[in-house]
C-alpha positions in Angstrom: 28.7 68.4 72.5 29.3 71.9 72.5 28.8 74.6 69.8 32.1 76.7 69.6 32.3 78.3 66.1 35.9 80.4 65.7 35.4 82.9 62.8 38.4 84.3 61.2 39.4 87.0 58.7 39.9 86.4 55.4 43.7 86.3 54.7 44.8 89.5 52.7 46.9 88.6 49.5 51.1 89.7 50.3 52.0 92.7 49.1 54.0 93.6 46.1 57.6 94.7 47.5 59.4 95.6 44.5 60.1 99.2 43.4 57.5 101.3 41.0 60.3 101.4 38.7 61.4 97.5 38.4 56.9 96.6 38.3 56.9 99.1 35.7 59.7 97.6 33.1 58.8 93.7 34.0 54.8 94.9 33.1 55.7 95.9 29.6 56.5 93.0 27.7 53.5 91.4 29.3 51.3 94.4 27.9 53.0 94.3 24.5 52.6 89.9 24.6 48.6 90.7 25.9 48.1 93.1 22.9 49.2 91.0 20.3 47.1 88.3 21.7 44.0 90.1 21.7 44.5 91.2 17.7 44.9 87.6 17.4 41.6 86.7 19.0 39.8 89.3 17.1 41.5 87.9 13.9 39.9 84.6 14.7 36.6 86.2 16.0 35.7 88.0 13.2 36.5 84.7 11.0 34.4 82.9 13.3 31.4 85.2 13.1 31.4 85.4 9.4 28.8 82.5 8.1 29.4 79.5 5.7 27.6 77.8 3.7 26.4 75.2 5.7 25.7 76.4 8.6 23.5 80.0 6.9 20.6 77.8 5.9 20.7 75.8 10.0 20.9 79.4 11.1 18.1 80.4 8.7 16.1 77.6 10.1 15.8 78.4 13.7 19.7 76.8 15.1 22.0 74.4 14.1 21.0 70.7 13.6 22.2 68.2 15.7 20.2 65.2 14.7 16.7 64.5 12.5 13.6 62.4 12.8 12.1 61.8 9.3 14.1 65.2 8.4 12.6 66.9 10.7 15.6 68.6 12.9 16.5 69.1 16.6 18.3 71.8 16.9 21.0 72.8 19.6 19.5 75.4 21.1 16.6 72.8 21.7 18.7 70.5 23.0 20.4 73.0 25.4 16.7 74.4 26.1 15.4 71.0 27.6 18.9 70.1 29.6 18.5 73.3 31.4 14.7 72.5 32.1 15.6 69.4 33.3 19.1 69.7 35.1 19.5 73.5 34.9 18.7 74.3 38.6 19.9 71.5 40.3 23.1 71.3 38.7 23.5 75.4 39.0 22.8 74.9 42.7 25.3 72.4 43.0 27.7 74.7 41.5 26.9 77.5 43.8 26.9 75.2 46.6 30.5 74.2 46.4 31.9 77.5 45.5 30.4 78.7 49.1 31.4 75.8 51.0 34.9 76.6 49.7 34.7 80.1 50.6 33.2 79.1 53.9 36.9 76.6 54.2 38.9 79.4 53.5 36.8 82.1 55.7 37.3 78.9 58.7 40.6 77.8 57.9 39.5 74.6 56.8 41.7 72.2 54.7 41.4 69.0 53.3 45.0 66.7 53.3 45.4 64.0 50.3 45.7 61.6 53.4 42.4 62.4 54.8 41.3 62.0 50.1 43.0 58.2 50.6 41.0 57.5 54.1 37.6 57.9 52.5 38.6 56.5 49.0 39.5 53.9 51.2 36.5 53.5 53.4 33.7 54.1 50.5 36.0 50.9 48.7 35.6 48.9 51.8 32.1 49.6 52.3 30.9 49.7 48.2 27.8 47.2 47.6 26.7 46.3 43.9 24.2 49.2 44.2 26.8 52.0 44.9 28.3 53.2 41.2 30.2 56.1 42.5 33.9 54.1 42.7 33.2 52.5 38.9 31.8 55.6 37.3 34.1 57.4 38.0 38.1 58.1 37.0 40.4 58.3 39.7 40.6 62.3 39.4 37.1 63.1 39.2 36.7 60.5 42.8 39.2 62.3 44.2 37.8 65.7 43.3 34.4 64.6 44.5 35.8 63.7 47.6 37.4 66.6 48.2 34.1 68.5 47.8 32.7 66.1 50.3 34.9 66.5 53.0 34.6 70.2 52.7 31.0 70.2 53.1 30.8 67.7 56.1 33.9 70.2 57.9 31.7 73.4 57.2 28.9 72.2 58.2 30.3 70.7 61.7 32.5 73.3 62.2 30.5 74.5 65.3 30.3 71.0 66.9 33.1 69.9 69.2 33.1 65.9 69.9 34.9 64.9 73.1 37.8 62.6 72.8 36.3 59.9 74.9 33.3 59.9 72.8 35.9 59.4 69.6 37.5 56.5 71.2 34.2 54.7 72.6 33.1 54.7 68.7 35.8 53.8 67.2 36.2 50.8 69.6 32.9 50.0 69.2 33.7 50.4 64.9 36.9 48.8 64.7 35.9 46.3 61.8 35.0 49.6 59.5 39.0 50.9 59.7 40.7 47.3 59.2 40.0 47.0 55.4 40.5 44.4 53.5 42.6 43.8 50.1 40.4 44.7 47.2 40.9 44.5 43.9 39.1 46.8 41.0 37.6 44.2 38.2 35.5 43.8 35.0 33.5 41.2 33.8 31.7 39.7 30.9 29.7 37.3 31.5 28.1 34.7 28.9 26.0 31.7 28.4 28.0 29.2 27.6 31.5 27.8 27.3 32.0 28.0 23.7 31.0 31.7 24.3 33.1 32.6 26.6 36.3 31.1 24.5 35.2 33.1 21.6 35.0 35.9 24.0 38.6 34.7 24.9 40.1 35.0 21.5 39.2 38.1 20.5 41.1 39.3 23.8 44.0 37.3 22.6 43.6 39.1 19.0 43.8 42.1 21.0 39.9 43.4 21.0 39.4 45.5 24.1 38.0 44.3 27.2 35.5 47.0 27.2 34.5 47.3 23.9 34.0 43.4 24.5 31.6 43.7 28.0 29.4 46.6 26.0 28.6 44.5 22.9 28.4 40.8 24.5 28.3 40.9 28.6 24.4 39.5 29.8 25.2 41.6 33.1 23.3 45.3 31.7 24.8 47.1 34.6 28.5 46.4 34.4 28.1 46.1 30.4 27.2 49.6 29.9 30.4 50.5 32.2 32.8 48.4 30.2 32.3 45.4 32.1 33.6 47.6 35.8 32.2 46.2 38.8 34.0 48.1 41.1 36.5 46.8 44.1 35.6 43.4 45.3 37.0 41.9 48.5 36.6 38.9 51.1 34.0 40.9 52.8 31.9 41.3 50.2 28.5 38.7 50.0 26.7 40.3 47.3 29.3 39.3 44.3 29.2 35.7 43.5 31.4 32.9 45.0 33.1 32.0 42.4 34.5 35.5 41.0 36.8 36.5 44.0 39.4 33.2 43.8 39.9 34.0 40.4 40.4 37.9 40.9 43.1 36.4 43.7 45.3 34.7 41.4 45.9 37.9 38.6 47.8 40.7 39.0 47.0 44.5 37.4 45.9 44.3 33.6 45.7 40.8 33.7 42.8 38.7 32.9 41.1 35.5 33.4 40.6 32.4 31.7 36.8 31.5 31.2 35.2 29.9 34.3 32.0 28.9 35.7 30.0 31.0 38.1 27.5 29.5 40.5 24.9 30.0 38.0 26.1 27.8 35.5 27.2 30.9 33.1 30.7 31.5 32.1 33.2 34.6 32.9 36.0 36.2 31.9 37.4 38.7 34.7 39.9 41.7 34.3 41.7 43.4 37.1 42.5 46.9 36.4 43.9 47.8 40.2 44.9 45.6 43.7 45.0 48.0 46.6 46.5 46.6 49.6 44.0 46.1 52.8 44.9 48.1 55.8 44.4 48.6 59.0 44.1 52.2 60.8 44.6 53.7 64.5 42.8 55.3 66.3 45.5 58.8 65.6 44.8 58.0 61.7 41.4 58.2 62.2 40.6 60.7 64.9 39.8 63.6 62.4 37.1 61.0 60.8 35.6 59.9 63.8 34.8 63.0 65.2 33.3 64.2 62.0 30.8 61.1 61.7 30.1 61.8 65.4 29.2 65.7 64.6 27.2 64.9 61.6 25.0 62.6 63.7 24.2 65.6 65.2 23.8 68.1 62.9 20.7 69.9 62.3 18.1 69.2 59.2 18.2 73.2 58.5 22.2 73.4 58.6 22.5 72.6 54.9 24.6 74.4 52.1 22.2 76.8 51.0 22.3 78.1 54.9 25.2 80.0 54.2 24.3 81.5 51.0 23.3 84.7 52.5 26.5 85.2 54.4 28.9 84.9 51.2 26.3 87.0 49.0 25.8 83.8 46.2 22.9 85.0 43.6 21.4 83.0 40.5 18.8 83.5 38.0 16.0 81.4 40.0 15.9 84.3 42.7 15.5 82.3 45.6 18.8 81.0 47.4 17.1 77.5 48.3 14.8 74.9 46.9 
């Protein structure tokens, strides 16, 4: 391994070729449009500031309700009080931490492609045990999003490792299993006591009830239940999920769902699947960029972290310090 960081400048923005004359007449409209907005906003503003009825005596009374015990209230600014006491500072650094590392992509010339988004959507499917929520909790955008983030943050922080090619290949020979995934298929459950249960269960979906609303309010599985019945991507290589579930998953396509069956237990299911990806297999070229990351994170130094580079973009919040 060697350390070989390249810093670069920071691009400038093009410049504006058009004549004084031409900026000048296309600029005017957009002033006139910009005024009449802002008049409109101060319309509003004003409207807004002025007090009703109901909201003079919350106002009187410390804050706006937002709920009661007994008639006593809890007001917002409560409420907003103890989520920043609680989440405030973690959640701020989190913020700051990803606006840096994407300064620190663009200072690099680091990019993430949507292929490299699909490999590790891929991967973290492939690899997902029932403990890991992060497929089923979130929507596609916000996994694609946090992946994104991820993949910034591992290439900033390995940006000054170089991996040898050899090394690449011995690992990925050594890993093949982890970049030939399997076919997986995204499913809900309920799951019930009995039979007569799971047909009542059955009806309702026929009477058009939806299969969420139905896990939340009669599912005996707490964790998937409070998700809407989603267990995530299931596959062949899975041991964790019971025997029983993945034949029936086999035989439906997208939206579809199950008829009641028995699991291993002696309960009854009903099983939805909401998405089939196909299983793939990738080369060693697909991969490359991957491998080498994994190799350069094994590597990395404890004290390269985020919050390392704070200094070197100028990030500031209202804790003072620029790490925990």
């Amino acid at each position: 391994m060697k350390s070989n960081r390249n810093l670069h400048k920071t691009p400038q923005p093009p410049q504006n070729n058009l004549p004084y004359t031409q900026r000048r007449l296309k600029t005017k409209p957009t002033l006139l449009l910009l005024l009449l907005l802002l008049i409109g906003n101060l319309f509003w503003f004003v409207l807004w500031l002025l007090p009703s009825d109901e909201t003079t005596s919350e106002k009187e009374d410390g804050g706006e309700k937002i709920a009661a015990v007994e008639g006593d209230p809890i007001t917002r600014q409560q409420w907003l009080a103890e989520m920043e006491n609680r989440y405030g500072k973690e959640t701020l650094q989190s913020l700051v931490n990803e606006a840096v590392m994407e300064k620190a992509a663009e200072k690099y010339k680091l990019d993430v492609k949507e292929e490299e988004i699909d490999l590790e959507i891929a991967l973290l499917r492939s690899a997902q045990d029932s403990n890991d929520s992060t497929l089923h909790s979130l929507s596609p955008e916000q996994l694609r999003q946090k992946m994104r983030a991820q993949l910034i943050l591992d290439k900033v922080l390995t940006n000054d490792i170089v991996v040898k090619e050899n090394e690449a290949k011995k690992y990925y020979e050594d890993n093949k299993s982890i970049y030939n995934i399997p076919t997986t298929h995204r499913t809900s459950i309920i799951i019930v006591n009995s039979k007569e249960d799971a047909e009542r269960v059955e009806k309702e979906l026929k009477d058009g009830s939806d299969f969420a609303v139905l896990a939340r309010e009669h599912s005996l599985d707490t964790a998937s239940a409070s998700l809407g019945g989603d267990i995530g991507f299931i596959s062949s290589s899975q041991s964790a999920v019971d025997p029983a579930i993945l034949p029936e998953v086999e035989k439906l396509k997208e939206k579809e769902t199950s008829k009641p069956f028995v699991l291993s237990d002696g309960r009854y299911a009903i099983v939805k699947v909401t998405e089939n990806m196909e299983g793939q297999s990738f080369s060693f070229d697909e991969v490359e960029g991957h491998v080498k990351r994994q190799l350069a994170l094994e590597q990395l130094s404890p004290s390269i972290t985020p919050e390392a580079f704070w200094a070197e973009f100028n990030a500031t919040w209202i804790y003072g310090e620029s790490k925990n």
